[in-house]
N, C-alpha and C positions, 0 to 999 in steps of 0.2 A: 197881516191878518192870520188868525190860527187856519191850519189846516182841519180838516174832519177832524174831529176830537176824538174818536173812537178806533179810528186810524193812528193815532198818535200815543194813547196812553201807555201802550209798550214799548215805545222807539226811548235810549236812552236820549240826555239832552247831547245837543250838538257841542263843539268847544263853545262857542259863544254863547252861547245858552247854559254855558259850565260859569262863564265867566258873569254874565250878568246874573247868575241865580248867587255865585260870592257875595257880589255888592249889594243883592237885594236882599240877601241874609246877616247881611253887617247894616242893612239901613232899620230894616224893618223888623228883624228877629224873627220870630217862628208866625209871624203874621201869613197863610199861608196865600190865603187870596190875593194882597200886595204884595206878596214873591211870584206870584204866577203871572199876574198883570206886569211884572217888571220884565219878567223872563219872556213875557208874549206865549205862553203854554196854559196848561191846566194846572191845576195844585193838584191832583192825581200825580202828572210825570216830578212836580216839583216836590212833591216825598217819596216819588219811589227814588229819586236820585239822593235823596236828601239820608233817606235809610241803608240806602243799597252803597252809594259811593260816598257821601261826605262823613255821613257816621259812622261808618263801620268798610271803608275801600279807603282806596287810595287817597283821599282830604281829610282823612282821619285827625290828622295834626292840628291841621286847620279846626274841624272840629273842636277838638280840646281846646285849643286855646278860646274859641268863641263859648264854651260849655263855661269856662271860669269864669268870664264875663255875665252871662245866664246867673250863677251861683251864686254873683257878688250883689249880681239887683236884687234878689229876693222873687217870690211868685209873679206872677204875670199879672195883670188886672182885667184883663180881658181874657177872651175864649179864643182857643186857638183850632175853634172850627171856624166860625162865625164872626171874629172880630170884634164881637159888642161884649159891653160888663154884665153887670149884675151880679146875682147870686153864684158864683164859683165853687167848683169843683176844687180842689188845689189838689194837683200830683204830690206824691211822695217821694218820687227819685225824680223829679227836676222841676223847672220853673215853671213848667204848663199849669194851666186852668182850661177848666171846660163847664158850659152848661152839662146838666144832668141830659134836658132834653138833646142838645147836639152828641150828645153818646149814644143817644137812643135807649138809655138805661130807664127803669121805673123806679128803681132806688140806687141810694148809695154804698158804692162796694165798702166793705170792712177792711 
């Protein structure tokens, strides 16, 4: 079971917690909810690791190789807040989608 969540959001993940957030980022992609639920944490600690150490620390490798995979799908179809489709955002430098509303934007950036 999670610990206090509020308590946890600054702790980096544990090894194991290193190693099931690999698998659940090779199963599920940037899905970040079912990476969190894999990991047993919050999807807070699962992008601060995700930014801090897999994309830009020491898994960096790992990264790229998983980024060319990203590149070769094409956009996402789904929202990588929220999980559900619809109307899409599409990123410009990678294969995310977002509702407008899950940005909290009122319009579309240029």
């Amino acid at each position: 079971m999670i610990q206090d969540k509020t308590l946890l959001e600054g702790e980096p993940l544990s090894q194991n917690e290193r190693v099931a957030f690999i698998e659940a980022i090779d199963e599920h992609d940037k899905k970040w909810q079912s990476i969190a639920k894999a990991v047993s944490t919050t999807p807070c600690r699962c992008l601060i690791h995700y930014y801090s150490k897999y994309k830009w620390g020491d898994e960096r490798e790992r990264y790229l190789e998983k980024k060319s995979q990203w590149e070769l799908s094409g956009h996402s179809d789904y929202c990588e807040v929220c999980d559900d489709g619809g109307d899409l955002i599409l990123c410009d430098g990678c294969p995310s989608a977002y509702h407008i509303h899950c940005l909290k934007l009122s319009d579309i950036p240029e």
